[in-house]
TORLUM-713611 format. One record per residue: y, z, x of N, C-alpha, C, O, CB in turn; residue in one letter. Coordinates in steps of 0.02 Angstrom, whole numbers, plus 50000, padded with zeros to 5 digits. Each point is the difference from the previous one (the first is absolute). Glycine has a CB too. Layout:
N
YZXYZXYZXYZXYZXa/...
END
This chain:
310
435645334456858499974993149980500364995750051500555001150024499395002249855x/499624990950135500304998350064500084991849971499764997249951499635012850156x/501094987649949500104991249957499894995450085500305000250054501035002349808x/498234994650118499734994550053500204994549993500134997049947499025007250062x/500914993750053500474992550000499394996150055499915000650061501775004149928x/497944990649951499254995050054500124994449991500064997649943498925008450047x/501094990450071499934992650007499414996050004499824998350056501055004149988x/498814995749907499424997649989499714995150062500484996850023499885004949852x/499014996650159500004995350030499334995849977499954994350022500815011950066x/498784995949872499494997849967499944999649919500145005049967499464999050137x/500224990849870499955000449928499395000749984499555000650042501324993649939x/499045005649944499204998049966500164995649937500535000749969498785011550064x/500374984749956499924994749935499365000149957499734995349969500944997150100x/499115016049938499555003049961499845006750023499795002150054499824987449918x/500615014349950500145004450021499355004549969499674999549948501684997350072x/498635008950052499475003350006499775006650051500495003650012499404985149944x/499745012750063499825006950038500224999450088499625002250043499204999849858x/502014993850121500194997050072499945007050002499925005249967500884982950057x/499315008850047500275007150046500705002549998500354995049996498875001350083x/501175009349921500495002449942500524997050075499814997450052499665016449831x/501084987550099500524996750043500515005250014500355001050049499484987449902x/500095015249984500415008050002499725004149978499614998649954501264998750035x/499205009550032499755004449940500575005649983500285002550049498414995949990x/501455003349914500615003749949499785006749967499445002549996500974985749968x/500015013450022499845007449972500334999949919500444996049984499665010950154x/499684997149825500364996749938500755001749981500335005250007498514994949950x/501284994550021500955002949985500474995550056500614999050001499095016649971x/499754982250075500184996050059500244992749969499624996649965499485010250122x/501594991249933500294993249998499674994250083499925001850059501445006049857x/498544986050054499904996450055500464995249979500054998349942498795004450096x/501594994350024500564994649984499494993150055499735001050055501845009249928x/498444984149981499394994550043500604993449970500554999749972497655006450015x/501144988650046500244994649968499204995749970499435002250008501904997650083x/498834994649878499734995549973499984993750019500544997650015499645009049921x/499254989150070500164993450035499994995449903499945003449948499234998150233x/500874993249818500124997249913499334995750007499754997950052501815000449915x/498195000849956499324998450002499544994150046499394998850004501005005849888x/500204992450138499684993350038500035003850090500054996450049500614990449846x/499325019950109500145003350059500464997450046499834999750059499195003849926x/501554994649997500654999350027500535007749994500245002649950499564983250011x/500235015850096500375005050011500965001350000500284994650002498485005150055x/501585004649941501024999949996500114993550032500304996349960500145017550066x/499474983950018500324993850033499664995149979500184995050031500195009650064x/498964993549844499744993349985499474999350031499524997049976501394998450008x/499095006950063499284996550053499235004149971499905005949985501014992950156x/498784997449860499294999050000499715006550036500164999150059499934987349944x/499615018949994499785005850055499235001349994499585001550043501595004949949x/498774992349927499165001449971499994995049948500404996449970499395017250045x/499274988149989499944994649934500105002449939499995005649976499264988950075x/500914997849918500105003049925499725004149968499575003850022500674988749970x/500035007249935499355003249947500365007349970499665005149998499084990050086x/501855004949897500155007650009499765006150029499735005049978500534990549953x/500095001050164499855005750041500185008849967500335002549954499954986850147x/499485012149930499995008849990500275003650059499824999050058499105000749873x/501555004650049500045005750046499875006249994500105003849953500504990550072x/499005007350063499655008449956499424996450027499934994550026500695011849837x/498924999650119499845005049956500425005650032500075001250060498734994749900x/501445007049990500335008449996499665006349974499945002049943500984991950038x/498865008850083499275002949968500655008649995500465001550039497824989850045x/501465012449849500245005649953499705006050006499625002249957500624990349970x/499975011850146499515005050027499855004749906500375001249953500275000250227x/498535000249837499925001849952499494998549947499465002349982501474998550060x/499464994749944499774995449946499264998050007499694998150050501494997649941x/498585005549930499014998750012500224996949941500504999949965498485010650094x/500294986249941499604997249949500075004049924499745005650003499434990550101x/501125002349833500205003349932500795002250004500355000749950498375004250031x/501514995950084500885000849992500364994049988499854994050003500165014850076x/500564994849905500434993649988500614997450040500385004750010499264998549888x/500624990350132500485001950033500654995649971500054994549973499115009350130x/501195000049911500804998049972500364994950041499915000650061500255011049897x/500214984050025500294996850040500764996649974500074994349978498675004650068x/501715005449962500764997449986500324995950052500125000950060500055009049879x/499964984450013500354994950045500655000949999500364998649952498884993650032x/501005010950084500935001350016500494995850010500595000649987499085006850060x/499944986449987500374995050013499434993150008499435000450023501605008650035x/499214986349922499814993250000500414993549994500284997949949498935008450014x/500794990650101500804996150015499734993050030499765000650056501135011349984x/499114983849941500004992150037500495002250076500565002550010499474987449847x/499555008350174500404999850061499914993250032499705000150054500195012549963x/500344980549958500104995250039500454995949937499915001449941498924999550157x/501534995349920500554995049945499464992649957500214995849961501155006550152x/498224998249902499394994849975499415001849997499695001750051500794991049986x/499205007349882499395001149992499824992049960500334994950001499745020849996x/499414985449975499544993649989499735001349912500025005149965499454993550192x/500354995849831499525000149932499754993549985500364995050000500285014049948x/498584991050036499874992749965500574999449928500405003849972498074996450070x/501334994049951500324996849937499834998149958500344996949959500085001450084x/498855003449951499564994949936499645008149959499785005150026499664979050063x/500645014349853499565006149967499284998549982499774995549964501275008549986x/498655001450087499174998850010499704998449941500125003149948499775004950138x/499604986049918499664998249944499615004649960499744998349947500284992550110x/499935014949966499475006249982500444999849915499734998949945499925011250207x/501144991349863500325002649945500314995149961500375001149953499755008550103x/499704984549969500164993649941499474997649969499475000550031501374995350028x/499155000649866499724995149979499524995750047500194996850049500775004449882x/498254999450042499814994450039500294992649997500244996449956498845010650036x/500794992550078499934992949980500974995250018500174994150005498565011549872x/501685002150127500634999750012500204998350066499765003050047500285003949870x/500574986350094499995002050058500874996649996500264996149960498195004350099x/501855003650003500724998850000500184992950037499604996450030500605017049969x/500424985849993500234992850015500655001650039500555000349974498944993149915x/500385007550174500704999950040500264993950025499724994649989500005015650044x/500814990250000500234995550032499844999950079499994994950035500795005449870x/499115005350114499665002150082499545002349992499755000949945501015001450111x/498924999950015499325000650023499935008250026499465002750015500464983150023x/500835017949964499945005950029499575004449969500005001049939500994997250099x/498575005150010499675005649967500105006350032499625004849994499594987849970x/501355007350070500395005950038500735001250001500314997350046498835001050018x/501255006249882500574998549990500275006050028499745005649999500154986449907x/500695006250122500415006050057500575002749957500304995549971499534997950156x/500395012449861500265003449997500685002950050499935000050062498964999149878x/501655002950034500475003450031500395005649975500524999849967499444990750073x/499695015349984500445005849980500595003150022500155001150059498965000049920x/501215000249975500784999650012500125009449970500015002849945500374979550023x/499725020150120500035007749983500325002249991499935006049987499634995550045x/501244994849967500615004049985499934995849899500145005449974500864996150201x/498974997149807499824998749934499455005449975500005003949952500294983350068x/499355011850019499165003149985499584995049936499775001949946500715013150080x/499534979449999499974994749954499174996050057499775002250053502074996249884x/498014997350035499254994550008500284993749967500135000049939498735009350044x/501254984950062500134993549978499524993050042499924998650060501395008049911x/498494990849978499384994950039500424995450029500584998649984498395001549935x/500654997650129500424994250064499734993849982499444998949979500645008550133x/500504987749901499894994349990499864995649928499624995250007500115009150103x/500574997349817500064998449950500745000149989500275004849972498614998550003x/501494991250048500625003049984500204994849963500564999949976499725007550118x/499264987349896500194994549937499245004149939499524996549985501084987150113x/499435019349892499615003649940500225007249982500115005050034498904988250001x/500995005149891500205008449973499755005850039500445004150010499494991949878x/499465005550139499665005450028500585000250068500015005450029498474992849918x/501914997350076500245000250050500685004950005500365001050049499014987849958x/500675013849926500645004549994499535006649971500225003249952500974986750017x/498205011850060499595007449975500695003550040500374998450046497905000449954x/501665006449959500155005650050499415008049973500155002549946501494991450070x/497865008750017499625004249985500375005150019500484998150034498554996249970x/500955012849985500175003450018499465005850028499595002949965501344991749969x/499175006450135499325003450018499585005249948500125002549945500454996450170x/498945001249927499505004549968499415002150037499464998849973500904996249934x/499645008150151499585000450039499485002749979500025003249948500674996350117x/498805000049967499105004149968499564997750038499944994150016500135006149862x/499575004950142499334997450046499344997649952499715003249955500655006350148x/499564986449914499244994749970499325002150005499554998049962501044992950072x/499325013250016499435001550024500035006650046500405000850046499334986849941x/499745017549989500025007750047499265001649951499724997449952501955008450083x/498234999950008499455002949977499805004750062500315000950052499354988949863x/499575013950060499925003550044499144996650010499874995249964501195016550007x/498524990250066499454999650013499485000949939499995005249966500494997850146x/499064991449877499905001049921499235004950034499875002450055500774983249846x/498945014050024499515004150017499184996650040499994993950004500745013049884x/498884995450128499274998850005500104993850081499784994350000499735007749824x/500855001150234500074994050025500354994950026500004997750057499555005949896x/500854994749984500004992749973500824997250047500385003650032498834999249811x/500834990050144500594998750054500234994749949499674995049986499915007650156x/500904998749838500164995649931500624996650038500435002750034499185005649842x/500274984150105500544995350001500735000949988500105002949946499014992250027x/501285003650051500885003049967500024992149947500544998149977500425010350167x/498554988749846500124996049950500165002549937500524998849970498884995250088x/500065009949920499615004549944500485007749973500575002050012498124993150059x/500915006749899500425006849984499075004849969499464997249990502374995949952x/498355013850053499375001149976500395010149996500595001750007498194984850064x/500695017449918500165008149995500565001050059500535003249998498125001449959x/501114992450088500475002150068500834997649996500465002550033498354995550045x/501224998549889500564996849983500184990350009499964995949953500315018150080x/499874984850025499984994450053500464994349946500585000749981498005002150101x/501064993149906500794992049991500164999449930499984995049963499574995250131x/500675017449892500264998749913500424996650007499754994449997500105014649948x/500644990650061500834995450017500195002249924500044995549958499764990750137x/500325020249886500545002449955500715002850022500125003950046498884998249896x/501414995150019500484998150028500495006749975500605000950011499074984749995x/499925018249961500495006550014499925003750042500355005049994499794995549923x/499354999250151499855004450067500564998550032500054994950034498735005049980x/501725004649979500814997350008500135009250050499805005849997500714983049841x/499805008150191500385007950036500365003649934500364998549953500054996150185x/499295010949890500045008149949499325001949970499875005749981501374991749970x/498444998850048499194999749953499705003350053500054998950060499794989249863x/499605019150027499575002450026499164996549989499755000149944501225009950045x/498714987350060499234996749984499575006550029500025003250052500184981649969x/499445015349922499195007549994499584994750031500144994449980499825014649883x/499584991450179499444995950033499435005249993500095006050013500634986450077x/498595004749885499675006650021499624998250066499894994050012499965010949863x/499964999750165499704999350063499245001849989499765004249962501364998850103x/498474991549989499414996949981499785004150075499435002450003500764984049907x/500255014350144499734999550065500545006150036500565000949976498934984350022x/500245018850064500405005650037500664995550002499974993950002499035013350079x/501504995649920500654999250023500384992849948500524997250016499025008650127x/500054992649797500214996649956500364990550044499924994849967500315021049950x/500004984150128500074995250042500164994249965499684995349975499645010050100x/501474996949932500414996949936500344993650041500275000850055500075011949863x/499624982250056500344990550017500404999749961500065003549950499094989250076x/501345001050004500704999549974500074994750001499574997950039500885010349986x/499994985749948500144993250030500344996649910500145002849948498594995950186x/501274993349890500044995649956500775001549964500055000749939498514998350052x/501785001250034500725001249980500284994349959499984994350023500195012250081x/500054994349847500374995849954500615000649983500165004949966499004994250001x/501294996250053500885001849981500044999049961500605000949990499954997850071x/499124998549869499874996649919499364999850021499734999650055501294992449891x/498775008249986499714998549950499724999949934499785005649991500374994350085x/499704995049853499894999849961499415005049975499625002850039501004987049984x/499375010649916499175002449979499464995950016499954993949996500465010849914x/499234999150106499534996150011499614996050066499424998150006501165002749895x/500024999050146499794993650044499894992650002499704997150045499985011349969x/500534989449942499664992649959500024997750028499444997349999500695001049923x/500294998450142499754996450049499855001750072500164996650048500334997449879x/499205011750075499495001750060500595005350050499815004750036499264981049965x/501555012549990500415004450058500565002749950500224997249950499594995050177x/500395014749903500715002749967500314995450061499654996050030500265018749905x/500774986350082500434998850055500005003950048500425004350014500144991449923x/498655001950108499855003150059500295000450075500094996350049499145001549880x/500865007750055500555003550077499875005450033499725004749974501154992349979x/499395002950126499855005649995500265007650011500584999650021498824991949989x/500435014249985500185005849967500215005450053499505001450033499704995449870x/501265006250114500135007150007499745005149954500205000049942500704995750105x/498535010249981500045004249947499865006750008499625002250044500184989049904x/500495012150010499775010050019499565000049937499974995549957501315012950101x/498324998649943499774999549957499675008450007500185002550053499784982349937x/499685019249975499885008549991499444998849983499914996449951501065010050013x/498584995950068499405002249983499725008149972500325004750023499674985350059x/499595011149884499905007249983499415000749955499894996949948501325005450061x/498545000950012499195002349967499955004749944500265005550009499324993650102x/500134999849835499875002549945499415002250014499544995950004501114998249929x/499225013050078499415001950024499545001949953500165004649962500374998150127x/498874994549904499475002049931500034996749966499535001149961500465007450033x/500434985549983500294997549928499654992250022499964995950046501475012649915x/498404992649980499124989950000500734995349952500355002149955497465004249985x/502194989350083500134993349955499514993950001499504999950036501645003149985x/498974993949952499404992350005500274995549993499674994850003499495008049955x/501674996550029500194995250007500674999050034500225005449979499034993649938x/501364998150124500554999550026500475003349924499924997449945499734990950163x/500755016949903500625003849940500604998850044499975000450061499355010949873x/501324987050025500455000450024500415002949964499815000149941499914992650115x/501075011249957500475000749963500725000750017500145003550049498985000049905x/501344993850014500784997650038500275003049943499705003249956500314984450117x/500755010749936500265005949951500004998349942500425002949965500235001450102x/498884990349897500084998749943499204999249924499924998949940501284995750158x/498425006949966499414998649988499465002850039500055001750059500484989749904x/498805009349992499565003250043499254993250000499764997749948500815018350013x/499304982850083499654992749992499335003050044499985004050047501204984849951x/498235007149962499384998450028499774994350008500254996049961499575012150006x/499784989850070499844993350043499254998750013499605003250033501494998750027x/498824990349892499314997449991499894993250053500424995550003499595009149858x/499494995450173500064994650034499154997249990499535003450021501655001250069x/498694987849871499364998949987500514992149969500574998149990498355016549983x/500354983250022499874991049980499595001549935499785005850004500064986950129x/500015004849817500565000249961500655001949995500075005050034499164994849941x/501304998549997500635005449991499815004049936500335005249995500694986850058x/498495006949890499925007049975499685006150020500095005349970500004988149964x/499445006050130499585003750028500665005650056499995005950020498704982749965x/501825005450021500665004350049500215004349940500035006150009500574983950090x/499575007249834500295004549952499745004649979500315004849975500104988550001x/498765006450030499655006549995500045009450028500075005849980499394982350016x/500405006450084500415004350059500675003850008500135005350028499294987050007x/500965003049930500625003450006500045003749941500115005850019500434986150049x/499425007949859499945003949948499575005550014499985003649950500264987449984x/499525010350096499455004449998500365004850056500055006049990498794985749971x/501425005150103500135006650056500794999749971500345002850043498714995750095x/501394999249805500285002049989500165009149944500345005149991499594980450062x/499585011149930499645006749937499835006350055500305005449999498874985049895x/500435008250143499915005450053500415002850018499965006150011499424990050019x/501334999049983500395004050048500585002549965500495001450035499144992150061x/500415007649822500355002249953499745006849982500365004749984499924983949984x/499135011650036499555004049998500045004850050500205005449977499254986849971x/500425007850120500105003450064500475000950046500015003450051499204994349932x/501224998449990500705000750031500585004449955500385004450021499324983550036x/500235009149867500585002649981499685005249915500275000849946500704986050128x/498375015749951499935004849950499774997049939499835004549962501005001950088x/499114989649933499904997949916499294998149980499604996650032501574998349968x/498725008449933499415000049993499814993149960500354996849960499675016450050x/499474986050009499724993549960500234995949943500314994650001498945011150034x/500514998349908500384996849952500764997650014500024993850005499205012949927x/501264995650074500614998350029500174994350037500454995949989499505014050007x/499434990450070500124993350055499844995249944500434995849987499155008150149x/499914996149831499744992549960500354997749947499854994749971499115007950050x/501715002849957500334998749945500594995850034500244994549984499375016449941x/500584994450137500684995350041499784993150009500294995149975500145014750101x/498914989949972499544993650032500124995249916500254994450011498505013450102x/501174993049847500044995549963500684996149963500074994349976498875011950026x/501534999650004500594996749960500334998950053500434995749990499665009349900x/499924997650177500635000150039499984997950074500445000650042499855008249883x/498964988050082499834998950087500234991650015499924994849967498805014950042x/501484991350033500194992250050499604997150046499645003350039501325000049961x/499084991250000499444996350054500464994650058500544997949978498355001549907x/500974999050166500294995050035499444998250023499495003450007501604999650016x/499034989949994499534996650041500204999150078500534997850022499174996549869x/499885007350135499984999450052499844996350044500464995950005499585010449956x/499404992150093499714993650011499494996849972499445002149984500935000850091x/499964989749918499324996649945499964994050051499824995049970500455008049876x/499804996250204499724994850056499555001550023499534997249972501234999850057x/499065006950020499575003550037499425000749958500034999449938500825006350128x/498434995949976499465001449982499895004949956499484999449968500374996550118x/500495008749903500195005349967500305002549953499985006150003499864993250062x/500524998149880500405001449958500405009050006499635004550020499534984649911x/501495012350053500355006050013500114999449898500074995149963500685004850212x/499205007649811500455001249949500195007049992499645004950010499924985849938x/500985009350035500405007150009499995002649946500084995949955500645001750121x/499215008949905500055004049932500695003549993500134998650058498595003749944x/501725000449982500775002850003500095003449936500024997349945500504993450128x/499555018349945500335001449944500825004550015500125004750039498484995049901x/501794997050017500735003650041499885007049969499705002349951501364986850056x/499405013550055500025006950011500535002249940499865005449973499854994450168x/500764997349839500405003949945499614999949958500175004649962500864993450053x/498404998949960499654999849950499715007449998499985003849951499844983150055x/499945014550069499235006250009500775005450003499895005849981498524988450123x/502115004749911500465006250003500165002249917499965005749976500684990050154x/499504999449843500015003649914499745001849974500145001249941500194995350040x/498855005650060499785003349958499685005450029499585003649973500414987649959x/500315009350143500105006750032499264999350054499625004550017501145003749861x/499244985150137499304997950054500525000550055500544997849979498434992649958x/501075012250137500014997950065499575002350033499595004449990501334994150006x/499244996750066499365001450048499895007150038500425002950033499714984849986x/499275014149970499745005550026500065000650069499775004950029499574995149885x/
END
């Protein structure tokens, strides 16, 4: 198992079948960086275009079409003292017809992260309550995925099987993400770093920055999923990404059941008894073209009654 250290020099802002940038063996760590969604790179400057650039593809010697590939995030770190966020919450998720009443015109509000705190405080409100936030980090990448199927070169706007712009805000360092692979070498993207953010996304950006990050790749050889699975030490989560948001809740209820099922032994009746009294949902992204919804069932739950993972 070997650990690679790549300095990216090309992005994508749709992710799809590039030409791989590395190729890894499984069990293999890669340590990279991230430019933040407006492709401003560690020092601020401008390098690519926007759109939640991508880094990668990280192609997963091996890996075909029906495997699955693993991806633990080891580290994920803002590496610059200022990230960004709009300020208005998108009309998608308000009241028609609603509209806010500021006193300014900004539609780009700056940020300052403060790392010996490990704190997020907005700039320039210092005659308004918001002007004494103090957030306390929470880093998470917004957008990754691997190469979806039939083709296709999907927007890092969007989200879909492959994964791409859920912006759930528990893809936090320590979390393992299941991807299933559509294409040879699975040709896995990375990007869209967030030092905060809310559920949801409501107004179009977490607190975009950008990212130092390691991260483990590893192939589940033979094993089909259909939809993005994740699990951290508290929870075992599946991941719906569709417009409607009940069509996402479909998705996610459903490859959650699967993966209770094939992961941790339990037979049917059982998953639909837990699935009903005891499953969790988060929302995920509801800006984007795409709606995210997460399915979650905690693990002390599946341990009392003598479920772990296989």
């Amino acid at each position: 198992m070997a650990h690679h250290h790549f300095v990216p020099e090309t992005y994508h802002t749709a992710i799809g079948a590039h030409d791989p940038v590395l190729s890894v063996a499984s069990g293999d760590t890669i340590s990279t960086t991230t430019v933040d969604a407006g492709g401003s790179d560690a020092t601020g400057k401008p390098i690519t275009p926007g759109g939640n650039p991508q880094t990668g593809p990280f192609y997963l010697e091996g890996a075909e079409p029906g495997d699955t590939l693993a991806v633990t995030f080891d580290k994920l770190a803002p590496n610059r003292k200022i990230g960004y966020t709009s300020g208005v919450v998108a009309a998608n998720v308000l009241d028609f017809g609603y509209r806010p009443e500021f006193d300014d015109d900004r539609n780009r509000l700056d940020w300052e992260i403060d790392f010996e705190n490990n704190t997020a405080t907005p700039v320039g409100f210092d005659d308004l309550p918001v002007g004494r936030l103090r957030l306390p980090l929470k880093p998470m990448v917004g957008c990754f995925g691997v190469a979806p199927p039939r083709g296709q070169a999907i927007s890092t706007a969007t989200s879909d099987t492959h994964g791409g712009n859920m912006d759930y805000r528990e893809f936090v360092q320590g979390v393992t993400v299941f991807l299933p692979v559509f294409v040879e070498g699975g040709l896995f993207h990375v990007g869209d770093g967030h030092a905060v953010q809310g559920d949801g996304e409501i107004v179009g950006t977490g607190i975009e920055i950008s990212f130092d990050v390691t991260f483990t790749l590893r192939l589940l050889k033979g094993k089909t999923i259909q939809w993005p699975r994740a699990i951290n030490e508290t929870h075992a989560m599946a991941v719906g990404n569709a417009r409607p948001l009940d069509q996402a809740t479909q998705h996610a209820t459903t490859e959650l059941i699967r993966f209770l099922q094939d992961d941790f032994g339990l037979d049917a009746r059982s998953v639909h008894v837990l699935m009903g009294q005891a499953v969790e949902y988060d929302v995920g992204n509801v800006y984007d073209p795409a709606y995210t919804m997460v399915g979650k069932m905690p693990l002390e739950i599946l341990e009392s009654i003598g479920a772990t993972r296989q």
